[in-house]
C-alpha positions as CSV (number, residue, x, y, z in Angstrom):
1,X,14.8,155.2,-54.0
2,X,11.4,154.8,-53.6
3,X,10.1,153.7,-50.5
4,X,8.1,150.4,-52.4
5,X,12.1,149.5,-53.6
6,X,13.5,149.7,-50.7
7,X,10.5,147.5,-48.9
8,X,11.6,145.2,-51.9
9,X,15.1,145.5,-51.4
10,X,15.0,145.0,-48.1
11,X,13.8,141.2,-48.4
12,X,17.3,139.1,-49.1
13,X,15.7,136.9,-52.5
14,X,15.0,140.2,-54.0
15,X,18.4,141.2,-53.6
16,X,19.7,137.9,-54.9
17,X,17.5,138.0,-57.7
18,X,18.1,140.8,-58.7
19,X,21.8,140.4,-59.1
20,X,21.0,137.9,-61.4
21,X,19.0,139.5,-63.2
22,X,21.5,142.6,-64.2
23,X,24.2,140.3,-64.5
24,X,21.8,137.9,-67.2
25,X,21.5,141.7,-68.8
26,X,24.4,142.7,-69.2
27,X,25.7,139.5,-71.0
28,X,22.1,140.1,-73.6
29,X,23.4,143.6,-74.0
30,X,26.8,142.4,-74.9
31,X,25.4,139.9,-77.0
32,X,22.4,142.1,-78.5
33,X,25.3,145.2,-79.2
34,X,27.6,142.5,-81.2
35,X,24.8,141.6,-83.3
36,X,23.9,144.2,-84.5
37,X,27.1,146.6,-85.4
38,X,29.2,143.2,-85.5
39,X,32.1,144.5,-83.5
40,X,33.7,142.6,-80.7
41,X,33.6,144.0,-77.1
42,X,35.7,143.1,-74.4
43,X,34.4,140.4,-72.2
44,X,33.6,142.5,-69.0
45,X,32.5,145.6,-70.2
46,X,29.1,145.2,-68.8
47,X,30.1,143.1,-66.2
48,X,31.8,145.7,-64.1
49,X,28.7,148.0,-63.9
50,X,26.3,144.9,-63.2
51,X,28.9,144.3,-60.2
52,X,28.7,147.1,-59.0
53,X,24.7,147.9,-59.2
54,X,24.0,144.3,-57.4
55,X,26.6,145.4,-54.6
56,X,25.6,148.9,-53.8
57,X,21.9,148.3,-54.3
58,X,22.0,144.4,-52.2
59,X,24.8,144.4,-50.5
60,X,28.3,142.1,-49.7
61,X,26.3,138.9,-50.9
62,X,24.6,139.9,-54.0
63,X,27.8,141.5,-54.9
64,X,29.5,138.5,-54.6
65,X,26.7,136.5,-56.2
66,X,27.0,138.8,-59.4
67,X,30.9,138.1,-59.3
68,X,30.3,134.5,-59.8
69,X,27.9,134.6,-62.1
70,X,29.8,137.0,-64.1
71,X,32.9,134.8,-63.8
72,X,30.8,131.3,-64.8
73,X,29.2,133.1,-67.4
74,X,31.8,134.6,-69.5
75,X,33.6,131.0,-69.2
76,X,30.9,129.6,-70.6
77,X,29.8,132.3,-72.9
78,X,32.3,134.1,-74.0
79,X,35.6,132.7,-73.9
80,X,36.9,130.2,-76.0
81,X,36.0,127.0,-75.7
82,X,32.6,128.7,-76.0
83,X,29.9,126.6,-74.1
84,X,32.3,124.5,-72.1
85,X,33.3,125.8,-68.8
86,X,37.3,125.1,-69.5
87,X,39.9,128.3,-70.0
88,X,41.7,127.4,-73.0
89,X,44.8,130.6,-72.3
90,X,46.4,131.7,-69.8
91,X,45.8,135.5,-70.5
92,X,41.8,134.1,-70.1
93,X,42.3,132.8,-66.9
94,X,44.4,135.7,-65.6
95,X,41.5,138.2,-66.6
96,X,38.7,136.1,-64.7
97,X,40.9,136.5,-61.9
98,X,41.2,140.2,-62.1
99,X,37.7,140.4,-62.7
100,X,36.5,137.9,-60.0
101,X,39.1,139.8,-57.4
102,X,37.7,143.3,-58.3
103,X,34.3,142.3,-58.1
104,X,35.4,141.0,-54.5
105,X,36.8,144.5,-53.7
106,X,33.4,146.4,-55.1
107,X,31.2,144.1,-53.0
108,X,33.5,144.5,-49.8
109,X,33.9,148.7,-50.3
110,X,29.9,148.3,-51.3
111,X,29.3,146.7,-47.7
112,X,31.1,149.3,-45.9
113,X,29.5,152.3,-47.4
114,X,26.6,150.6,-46.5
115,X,27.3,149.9,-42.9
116,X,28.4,153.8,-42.5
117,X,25.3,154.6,-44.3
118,X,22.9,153.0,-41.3
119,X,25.6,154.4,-38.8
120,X,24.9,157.8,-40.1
121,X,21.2,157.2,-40.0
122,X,21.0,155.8,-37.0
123,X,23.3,158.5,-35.4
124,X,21.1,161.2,-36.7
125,X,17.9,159.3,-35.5
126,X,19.0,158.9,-32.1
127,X,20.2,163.0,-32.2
128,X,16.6,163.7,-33.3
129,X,15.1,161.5,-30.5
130,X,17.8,163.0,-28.0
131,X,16.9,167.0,-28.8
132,X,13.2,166.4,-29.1
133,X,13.5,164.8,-25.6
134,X,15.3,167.6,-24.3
135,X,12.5,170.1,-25.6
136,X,10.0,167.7,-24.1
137,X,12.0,168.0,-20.8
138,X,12.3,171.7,-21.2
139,X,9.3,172.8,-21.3
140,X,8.1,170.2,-18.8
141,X,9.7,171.3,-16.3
142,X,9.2,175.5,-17.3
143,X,5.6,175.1,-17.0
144,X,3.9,177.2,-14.0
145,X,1.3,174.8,-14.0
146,X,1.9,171.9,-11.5
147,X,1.4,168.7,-14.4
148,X,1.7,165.0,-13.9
149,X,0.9,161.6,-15.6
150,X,-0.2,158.3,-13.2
151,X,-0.6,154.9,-14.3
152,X,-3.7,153.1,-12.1
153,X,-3.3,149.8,-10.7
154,X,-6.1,147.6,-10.2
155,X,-6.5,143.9,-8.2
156,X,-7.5,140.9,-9.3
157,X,-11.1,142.2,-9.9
158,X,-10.5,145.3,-11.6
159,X,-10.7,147.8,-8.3
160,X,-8.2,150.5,-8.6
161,X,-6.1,149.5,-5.2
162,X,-3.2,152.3,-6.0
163,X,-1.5,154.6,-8.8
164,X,1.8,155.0,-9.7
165,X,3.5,158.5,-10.7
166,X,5.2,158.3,-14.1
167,X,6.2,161.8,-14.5
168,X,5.9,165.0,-12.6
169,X,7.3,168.4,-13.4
170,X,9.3,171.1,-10.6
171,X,5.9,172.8,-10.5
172,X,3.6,169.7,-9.5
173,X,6.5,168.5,-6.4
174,X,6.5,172.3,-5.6
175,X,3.2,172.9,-5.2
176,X,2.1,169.4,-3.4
177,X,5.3,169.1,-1.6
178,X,5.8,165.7,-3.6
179,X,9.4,164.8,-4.3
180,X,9.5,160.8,-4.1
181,X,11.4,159.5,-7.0
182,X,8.8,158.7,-9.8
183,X,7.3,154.8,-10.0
184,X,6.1,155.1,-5.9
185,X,2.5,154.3,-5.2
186,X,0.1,156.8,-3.2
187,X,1.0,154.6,-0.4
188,X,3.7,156.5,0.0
189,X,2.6,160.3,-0.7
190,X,2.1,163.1,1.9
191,X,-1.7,163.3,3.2
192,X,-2.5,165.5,0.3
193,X,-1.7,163.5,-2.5
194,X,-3.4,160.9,-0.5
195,X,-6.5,162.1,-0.6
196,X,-6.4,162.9,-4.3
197,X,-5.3,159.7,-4.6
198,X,-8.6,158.6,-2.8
199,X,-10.4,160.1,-5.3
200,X,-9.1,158.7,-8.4
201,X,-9.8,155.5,-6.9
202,X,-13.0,156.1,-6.1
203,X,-12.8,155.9,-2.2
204,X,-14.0,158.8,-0.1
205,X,-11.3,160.9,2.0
């Protein structure tokens, strides 16, 4: 699917219309196909396929939503008394029930191959995230080159009073002798990193 669909899809009237919009088609194809060779069809012979697209495509509730409307419409449409919503045989109301129960199971199977869907996806995003953070950490921590990244914190007025460390590599704590636990202030930093600290923040050292 294209990415504009699925931004459509992902919005819950689409999904609802759109169920009633394949189910409202398949009863004019029915309709339109009778017309024109003459020959009756069996009442749910597009309705099964409409089911199914509304449930795979939307979900549990447009599934269910096409169910109904495929049930409602054929009693009204298509069995006899036609344009009255009565059931006139028994073998009529036993096939709305077969077709209203198997457009129950579509919807339900629908859902759950859905659900796994997103598991998957968001199993293999959170592997993706998970190696590339392992790379990251890799070749942090390989580097020669002592490497860090600090956060500044200013007062009230905007004067840098302090920095934080947010991440340091084995080379930077070998080579300053710096092995506090990352978050800590300058405040607490060997002499050293003191003085550089003065000098981010402007002071002299």
């Amino acid at each position: 699917m294209t990415d504009l669909f699925k931004a459509a899809l992902a919005r819950p009237l689409t999904r609802y219309a759109m169920a009633a919009v394949v189910v409202a088609s398949s009863f004019l194809l029915r309709f339109g196909i009778i017309h024109f060779i003459g020959a009756e069809l069996p009442p749910f012979i597009f309705l099964y396929p409409a089911v199914m697209m509304a449930a795979v495509l939307g979900g549990l509730g447009p599934g269910l939503v096409a169910t109904a409307l495929g049930v409602l419409g054929t009693d009204y449409l298509v069995l006899p008394p036609v344009h009255h919503f009565a059931i006139s045989r028994a073998s009529d109301a036993l096939s709305l029930t077969v077709f209203a129960a198997m457009g129950v199971l579509m919807s339900l199977l629908a859902e759950r191959h859905q659900r796994s869907q997103r598991a998957i996806a968001a199993y293999k995003s959170e592997m993706a995230l998970r190696e590339a953070e392992g790379l990251y950490r890799n070749l942090f921590n390989s580097m020669d080159e002592g490497f860090c990244i600090i956060e500044m914190i200013f007062d009230a007025e905007g004067k840098a009073v302090d920095y934080r460390f947010l991440e340091i590599n084995a080379a930077f704590e070998k080579q300053t002798g710096c092995t506090m636990p990352w978050g800590n202030g300058c405040v607490r930093l060997p002499p050293l990193m003191k003085s550089f600290g003065s000098i981010l923040m402007g002071q002299s050292h």
